[in-house]
GUPA-963401 format. One record per residue (C-alpha): residue number from 1; residue in one letter; z, x negated, y negated. Coordinates in steps of 0.25 Angstrom, whole numbers. Example, Ala and Ser with C-alpha at 12.3 -4.5 7.8 and 13.67 -1.06 7.14 Angstrom:
BEGIN
nr | rest | pz | px | py
1 | A | 31 | -49 | 18
2 | S | 29 | -55 | 4
This chain:
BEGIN
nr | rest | pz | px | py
1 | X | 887 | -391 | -606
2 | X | 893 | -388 | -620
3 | X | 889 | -374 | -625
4 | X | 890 | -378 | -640
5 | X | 874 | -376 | -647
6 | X | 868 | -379 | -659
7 | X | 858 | -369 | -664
8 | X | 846 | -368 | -657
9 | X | 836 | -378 | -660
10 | X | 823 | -372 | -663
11 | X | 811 | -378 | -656
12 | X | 821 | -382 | -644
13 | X | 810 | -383 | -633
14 | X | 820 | -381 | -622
15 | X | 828 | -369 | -629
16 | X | 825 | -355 | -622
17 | X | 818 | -365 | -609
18 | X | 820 | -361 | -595
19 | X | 824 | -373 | -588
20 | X | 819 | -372 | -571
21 | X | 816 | -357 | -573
22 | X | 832 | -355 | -574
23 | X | 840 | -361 | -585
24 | X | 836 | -357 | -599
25 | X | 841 | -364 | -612
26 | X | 847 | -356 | -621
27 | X | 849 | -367 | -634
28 | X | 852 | -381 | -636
29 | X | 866 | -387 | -635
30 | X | 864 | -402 | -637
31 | X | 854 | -412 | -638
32 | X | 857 | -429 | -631
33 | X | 847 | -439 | -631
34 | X | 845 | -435 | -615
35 | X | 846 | -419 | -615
36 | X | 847 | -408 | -623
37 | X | 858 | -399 | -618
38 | X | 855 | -382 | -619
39 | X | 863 | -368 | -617
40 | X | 856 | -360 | -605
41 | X | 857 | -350 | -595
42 | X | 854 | -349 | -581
43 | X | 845 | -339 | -579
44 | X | 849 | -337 | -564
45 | X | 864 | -339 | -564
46 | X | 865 | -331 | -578
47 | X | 875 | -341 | -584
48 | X | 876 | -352 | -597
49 | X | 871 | -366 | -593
50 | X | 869 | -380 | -601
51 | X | 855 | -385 | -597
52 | X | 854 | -401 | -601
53 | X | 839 | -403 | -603
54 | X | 836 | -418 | -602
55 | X | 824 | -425 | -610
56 | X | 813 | -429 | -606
57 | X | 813 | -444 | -602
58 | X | 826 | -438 | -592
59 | X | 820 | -439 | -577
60 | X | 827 | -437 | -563
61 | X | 831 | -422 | -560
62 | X | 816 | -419 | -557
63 | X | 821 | -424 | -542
64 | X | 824 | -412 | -537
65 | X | 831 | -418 | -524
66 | X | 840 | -428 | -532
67 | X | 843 | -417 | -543
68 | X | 847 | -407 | -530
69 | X | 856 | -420 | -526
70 | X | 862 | -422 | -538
71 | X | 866 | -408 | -544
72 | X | 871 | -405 | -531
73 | X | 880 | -416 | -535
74 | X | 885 | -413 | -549
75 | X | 886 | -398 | -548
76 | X | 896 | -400 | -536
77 | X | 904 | -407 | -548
78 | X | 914 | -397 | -551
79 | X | 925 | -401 | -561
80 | X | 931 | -393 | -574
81 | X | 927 | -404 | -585
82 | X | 913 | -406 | -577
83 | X | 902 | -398 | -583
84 | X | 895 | -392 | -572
85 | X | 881 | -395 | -567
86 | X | 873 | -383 | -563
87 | X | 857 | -389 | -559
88 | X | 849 | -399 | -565
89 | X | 833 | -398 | -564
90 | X | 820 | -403 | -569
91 | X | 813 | -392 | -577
92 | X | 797 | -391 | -573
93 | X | 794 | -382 | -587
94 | X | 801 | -391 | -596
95 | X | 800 | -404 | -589
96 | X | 815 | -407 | -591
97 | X | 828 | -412 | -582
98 | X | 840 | -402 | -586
99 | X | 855 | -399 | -581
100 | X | 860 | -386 | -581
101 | X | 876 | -387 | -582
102 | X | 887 | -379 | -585
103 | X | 888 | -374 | -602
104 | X | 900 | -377 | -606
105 | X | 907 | -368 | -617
106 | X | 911 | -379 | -628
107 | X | 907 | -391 | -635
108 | X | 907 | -407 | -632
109 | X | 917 | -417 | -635
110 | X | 909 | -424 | -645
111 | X | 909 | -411 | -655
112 | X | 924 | -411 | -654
113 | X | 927 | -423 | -658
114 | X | 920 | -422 | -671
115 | X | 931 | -415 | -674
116 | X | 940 | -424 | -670
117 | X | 947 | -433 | -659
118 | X | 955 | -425 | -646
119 | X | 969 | -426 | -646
120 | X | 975 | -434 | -636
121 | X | 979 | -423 | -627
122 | X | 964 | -418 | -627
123 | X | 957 | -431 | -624
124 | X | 966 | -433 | -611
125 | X | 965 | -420 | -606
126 | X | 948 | -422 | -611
127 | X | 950 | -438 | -604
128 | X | 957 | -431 | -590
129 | X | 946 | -421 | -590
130 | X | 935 | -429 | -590
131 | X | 940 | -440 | -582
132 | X | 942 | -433 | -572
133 | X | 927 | -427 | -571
134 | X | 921 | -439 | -571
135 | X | 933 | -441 | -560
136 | X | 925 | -431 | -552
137 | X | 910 | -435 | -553
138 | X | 914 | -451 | -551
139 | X | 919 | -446 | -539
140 | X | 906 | -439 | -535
141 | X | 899 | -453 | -538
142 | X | 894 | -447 | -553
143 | X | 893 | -457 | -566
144 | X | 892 | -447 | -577
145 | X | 887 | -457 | -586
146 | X | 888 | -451 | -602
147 | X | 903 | -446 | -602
148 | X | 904 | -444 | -618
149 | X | 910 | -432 | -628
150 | X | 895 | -426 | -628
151 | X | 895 | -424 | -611
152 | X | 911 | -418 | -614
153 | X | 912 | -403 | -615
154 | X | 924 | -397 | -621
155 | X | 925 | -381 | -615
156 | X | 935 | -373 | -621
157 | X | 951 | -371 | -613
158 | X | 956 | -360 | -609
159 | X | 969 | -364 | -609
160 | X | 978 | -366 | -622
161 | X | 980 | -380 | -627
162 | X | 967 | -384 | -621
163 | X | 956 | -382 | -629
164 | X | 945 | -387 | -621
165 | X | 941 | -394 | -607
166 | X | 932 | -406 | -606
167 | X | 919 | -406 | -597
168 | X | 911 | -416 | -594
169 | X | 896 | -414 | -595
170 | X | 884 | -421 | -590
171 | X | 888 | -428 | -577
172 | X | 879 | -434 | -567
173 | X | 867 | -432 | -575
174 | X | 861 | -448 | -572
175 | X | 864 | -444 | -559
176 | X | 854 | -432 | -560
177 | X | 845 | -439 | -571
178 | X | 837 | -453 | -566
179 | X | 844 | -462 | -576
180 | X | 834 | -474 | -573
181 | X | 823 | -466 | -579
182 | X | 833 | -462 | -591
183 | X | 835 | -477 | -594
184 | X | 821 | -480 | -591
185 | X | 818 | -471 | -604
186 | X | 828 | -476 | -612
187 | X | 840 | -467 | -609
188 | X | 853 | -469 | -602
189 | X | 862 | -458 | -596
190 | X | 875 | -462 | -605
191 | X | 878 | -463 | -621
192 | X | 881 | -477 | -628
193 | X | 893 | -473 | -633
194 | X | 899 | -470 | -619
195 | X | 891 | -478 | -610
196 | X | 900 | -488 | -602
197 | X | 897 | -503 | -603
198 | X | 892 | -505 | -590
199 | X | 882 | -493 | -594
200 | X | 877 | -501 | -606
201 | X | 877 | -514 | -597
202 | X | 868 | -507 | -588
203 | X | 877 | -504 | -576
204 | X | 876 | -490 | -568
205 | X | 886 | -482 | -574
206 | X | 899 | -478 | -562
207 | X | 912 | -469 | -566
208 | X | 917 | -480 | -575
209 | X | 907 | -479 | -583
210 | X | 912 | -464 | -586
211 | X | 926 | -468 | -587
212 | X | 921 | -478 | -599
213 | X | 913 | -466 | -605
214 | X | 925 | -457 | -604
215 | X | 937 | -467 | -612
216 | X | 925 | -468 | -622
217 | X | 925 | -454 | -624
218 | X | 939 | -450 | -623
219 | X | 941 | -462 | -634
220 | X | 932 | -455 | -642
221 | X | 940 | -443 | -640
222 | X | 953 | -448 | -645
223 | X | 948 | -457 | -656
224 | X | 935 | -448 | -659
225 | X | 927 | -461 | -662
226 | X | 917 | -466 | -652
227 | X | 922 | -481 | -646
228 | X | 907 | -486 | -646
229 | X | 899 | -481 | -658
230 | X | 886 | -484 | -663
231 | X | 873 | -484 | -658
232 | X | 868 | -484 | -644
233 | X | 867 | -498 | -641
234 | X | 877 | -504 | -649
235 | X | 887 | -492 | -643
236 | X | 882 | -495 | -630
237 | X | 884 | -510 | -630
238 | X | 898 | -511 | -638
239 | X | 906 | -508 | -626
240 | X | 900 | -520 | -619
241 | X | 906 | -529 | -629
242 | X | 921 | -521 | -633
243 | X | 929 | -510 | -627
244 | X | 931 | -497 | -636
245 | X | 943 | -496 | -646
246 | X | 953 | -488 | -642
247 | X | 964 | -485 | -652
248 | X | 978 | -488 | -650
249 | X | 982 | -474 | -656
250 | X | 978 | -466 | -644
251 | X | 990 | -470 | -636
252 | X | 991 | -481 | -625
253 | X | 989 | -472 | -613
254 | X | 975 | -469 | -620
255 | X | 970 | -483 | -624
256 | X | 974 | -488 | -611
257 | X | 967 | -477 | -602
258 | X | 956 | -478 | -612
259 | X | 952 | -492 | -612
260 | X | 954 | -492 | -597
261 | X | 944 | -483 | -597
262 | X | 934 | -490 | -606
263 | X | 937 | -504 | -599
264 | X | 923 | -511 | -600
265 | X | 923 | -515 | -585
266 | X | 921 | -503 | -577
267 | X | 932 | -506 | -567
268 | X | 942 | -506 | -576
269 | X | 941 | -493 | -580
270 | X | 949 | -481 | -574
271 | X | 942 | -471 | -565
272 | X | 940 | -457 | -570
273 | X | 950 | -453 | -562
274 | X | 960 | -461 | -566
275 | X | 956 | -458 | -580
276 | X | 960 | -444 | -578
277 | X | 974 | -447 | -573
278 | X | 976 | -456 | -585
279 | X | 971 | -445 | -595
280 | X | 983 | -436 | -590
281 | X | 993 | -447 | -593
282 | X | 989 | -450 | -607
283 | X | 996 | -448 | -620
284 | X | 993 | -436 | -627
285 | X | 1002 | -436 | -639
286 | X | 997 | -439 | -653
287 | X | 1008 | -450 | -655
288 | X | 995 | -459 | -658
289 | X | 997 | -475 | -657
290 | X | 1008 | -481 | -648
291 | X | 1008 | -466 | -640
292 | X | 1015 | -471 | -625
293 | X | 1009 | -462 | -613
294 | X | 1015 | -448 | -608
295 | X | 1031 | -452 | -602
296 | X | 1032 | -446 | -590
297 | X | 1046 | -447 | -584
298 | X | 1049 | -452 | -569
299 | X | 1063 | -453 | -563
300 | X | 1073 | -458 | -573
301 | X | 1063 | -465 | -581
302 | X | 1052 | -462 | -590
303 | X | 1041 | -470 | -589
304 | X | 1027 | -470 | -594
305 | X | 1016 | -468 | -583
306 | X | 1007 | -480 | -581
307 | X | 993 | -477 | -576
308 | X | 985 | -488 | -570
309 | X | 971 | -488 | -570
310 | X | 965 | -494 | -559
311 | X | 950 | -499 | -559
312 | X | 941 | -503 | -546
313 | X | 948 | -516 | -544
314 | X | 961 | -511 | -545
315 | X | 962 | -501 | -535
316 | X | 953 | -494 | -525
317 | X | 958 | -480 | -524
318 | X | 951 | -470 | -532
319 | X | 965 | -463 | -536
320 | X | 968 | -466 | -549
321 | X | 982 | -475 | -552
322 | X | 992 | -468 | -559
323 | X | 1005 | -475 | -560
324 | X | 1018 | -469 | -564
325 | X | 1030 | -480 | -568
326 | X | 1042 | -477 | -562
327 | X | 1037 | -464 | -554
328 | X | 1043 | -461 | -541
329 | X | 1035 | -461 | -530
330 | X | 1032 | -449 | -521
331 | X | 1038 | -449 | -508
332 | X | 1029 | -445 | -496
333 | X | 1034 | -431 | -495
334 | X | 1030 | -428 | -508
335 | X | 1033 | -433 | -523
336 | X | 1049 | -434 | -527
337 | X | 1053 | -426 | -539
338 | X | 1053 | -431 | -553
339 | X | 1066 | -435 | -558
340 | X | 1073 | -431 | -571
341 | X | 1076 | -442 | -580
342 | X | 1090 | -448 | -581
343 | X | 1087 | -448 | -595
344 | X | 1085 | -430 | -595
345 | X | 1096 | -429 | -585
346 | X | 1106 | -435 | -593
347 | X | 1102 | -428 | -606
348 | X | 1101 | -415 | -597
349 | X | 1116 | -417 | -591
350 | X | 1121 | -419 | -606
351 | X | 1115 | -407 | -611
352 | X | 1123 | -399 | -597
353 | X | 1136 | -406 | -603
354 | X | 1135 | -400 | -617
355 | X | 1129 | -387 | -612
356 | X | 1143 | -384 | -602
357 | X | 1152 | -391 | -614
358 | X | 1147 | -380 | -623
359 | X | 1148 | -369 | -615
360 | X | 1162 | -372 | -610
361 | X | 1167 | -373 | -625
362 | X | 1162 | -359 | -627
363 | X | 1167 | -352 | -615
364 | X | 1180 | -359 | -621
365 | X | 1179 | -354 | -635
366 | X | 1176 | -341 | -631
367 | X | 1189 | -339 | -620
368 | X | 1197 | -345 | -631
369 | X | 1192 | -335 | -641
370 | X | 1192 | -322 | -632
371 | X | 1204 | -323 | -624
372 | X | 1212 | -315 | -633
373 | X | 1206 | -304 | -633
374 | X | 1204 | -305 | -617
375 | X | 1220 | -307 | -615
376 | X | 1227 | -305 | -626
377 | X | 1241 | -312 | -624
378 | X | 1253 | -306 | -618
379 | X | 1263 | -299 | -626
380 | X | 1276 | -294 | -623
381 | X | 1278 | -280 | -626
382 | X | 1289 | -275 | -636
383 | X | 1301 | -267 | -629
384 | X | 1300 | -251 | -628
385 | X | 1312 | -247 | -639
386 | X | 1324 | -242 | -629
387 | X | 1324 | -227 | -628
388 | X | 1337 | -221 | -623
389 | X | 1338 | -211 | -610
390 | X | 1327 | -207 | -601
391 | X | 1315 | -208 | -610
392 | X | 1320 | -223 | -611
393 | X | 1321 | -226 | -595
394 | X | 1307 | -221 | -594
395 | X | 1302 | -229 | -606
396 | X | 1307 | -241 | -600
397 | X | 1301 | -237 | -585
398 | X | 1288 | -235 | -592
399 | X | 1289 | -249 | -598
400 | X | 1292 | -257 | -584
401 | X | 1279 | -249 | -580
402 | X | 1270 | -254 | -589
403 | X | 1278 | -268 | -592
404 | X | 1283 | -271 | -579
């Protein structure tokens, strides 16, 4: 979880506590309506944890056969934006259900946009990340449930032009927690403003409900305003009646994937797989309204990619459908080369001509210019004055020689 504390609240009952004789909290981080969340340590393996202490009315992991099962589960997720699940447990001192997770050096995506909306390039790179860990618990048959900013921990990069990486926290906890006896006591694993409409109509939640909970979020992101506001209920039971409103200005590759996303019925909506295809496609300039997607060129043509998203009564392969106009098709031994445009061929021939053109001149200029002085021209020498008698005959001989 987010490492980032307030100061210490005085009177904290569970501040200094040593939670099933191993973890022991060392200051509160954040307060929900379900759980409090604190800074710890684990006493035997001597490293940082988060431990998630849960109130009082929350039940379920005091089944130590089922919490075994089901931690088994969840620890085996392994995925760079998936906060990792080290144990859950029932405490017998304090009489409290707690998580102990991985502590995560950053803060929450619902501080950081109080300062502002993501630029575009952040929320897809934050949309392909997340996407594709709810990718990989739906595919292990877990719902998380309450995907919004507070459950999205930004850890610092450490590589340059990335500031951070997004994880996503708090997975598979109504798997470990008995939801039915949350609900029984007025609680409900989800928040209003997140929670998919068949969630507020009652239905067992399944991956499309996450899918739902993410283009809500990532909307947020880009516009920092929450599409359904207000209080609990009235939040809740707008997206019933309307979808969310999402502005024009973000770019048509982003309102389309995002109302795809948001689609009221739950087969309409992409899978979280597909999502994180899409993400990578997106615009992520700042050209703002009318913005058309990334061009990619293919063959002699360029052409915008066109990605289909296909729900349950589209298609039954679970690949998601990507489809590229006017791409050539890989051969069976393996994917044919990438053409260069006629268009950059052309241009590159003509820059050829005009480079050779000017070299040839100058190789002309300078043979013009230096061949007098490499062979200056021919002159015939003046004749040797006539000297009489044998001096003259040698003079003469002398002259042939050199001058034949």
């Amino acid at each position: 979880m987010v490492t980032t504390s307030p100061p210490r609240v005085v009177g904290d009952p569970f501040d200094g506590v040593t939670m099933a004789e191993r973890y022991r909290l060392d200051g509160l981080i954040g307060r929900g309506g379900m759980a409090s969340v604190y800074r710890g340590e684990d006493l035997v393996l001597h490293r940082p944890i988060a431990v998630k202490v849960f109130g009082a009315a929350t039940e379920g992991l005091d089944d130590r056969d089922r919490r075994t099962s089901e931690i088994a589960l969840l620890a085996s997720l392994s995925h760079r934006a998936l906060v990792r699940l080290y144990d859950a447990a029932h405490d017998e001192g304090t009489g409290r259900e707690f998580l102990v997770m991985e502590l995560v050096d950053g803060r929450d995506l619902r501080e950081t946009l109080r300062s502002g909306p993501l630029t575009p390039a952040d929320a897809s790179t934050l949309l392909a990340d997340l996407a594709e860990a709810l990718h990989v618990i739906h595919d292990r048959g877990i719902v998380h449930r309450d995907v919004k900013p507070a459950n999205v921990l930004l850890e610092p990069a450490h590589l340059p032009g990335r500031a951070w990486n997004a994880k996503l926290a708090d997975f598979g906890i109504a798997r470990l927690v008995d939801d039915a006896r949350l609900t029984s006591t007025g609680l409900l694993v989800g928040t209003p403003g997140y929670v998919s409409p068949e969630q507020v109509a009652g239905a067992v939640p399944a991956p499309p409900a996450d899918v739902y909970a993410l283009g809500l979020l990532v909307l947020e992101a880009r516009t920092q305003q929450q599409a359904f506001p207000g209080p609990a209920a009235e939040s809740a039971s707008a997206r019933l009646v309307r979808d969310p409103a999402v502005p024009a200005e973000l770019g048509d590759d982003w309102v389309a994937l995002l109302r795809a996303m948001t689609a009221r019925e739950p087969t309409d909506r992409p899978s979280a797989l597909e999502v994180a295809v899409a993400a990578a496609a997106l615009d992520v300039s700042d050209r703002g309204a009318g913005a058309t997607a990334v061009t990619i060129a293919f063959g002699d043509v360029a052409e915008t990619p066109t990605v289909a998203m296909t729900g349950a009564a589209a298609s039954t392969d679970d690949s998601p459908t990507v489809r590229m106009a006017n791409a050539p098709r890989a051969e069976a031994s393996g994917a044919q080369p990438t053409r260069v445009p006629t268009e950059r061929r052309t241009a590159r021939r003509g820059r050829v001509a005009v480079i050779v053109l000017l070299v040839a001149t100058v190789v002309t200029t300078l043979w013009v210019l230096l061949s007098p002085l490499a062979a200056p021209p021919a002159t015939t020498p003046e004749p040797l004055p006539s000297v009489p008698g044998e001096l003259g005959v040698h003079l003469e001989q002398l002259d042939e020689a050199v001058n034949p």
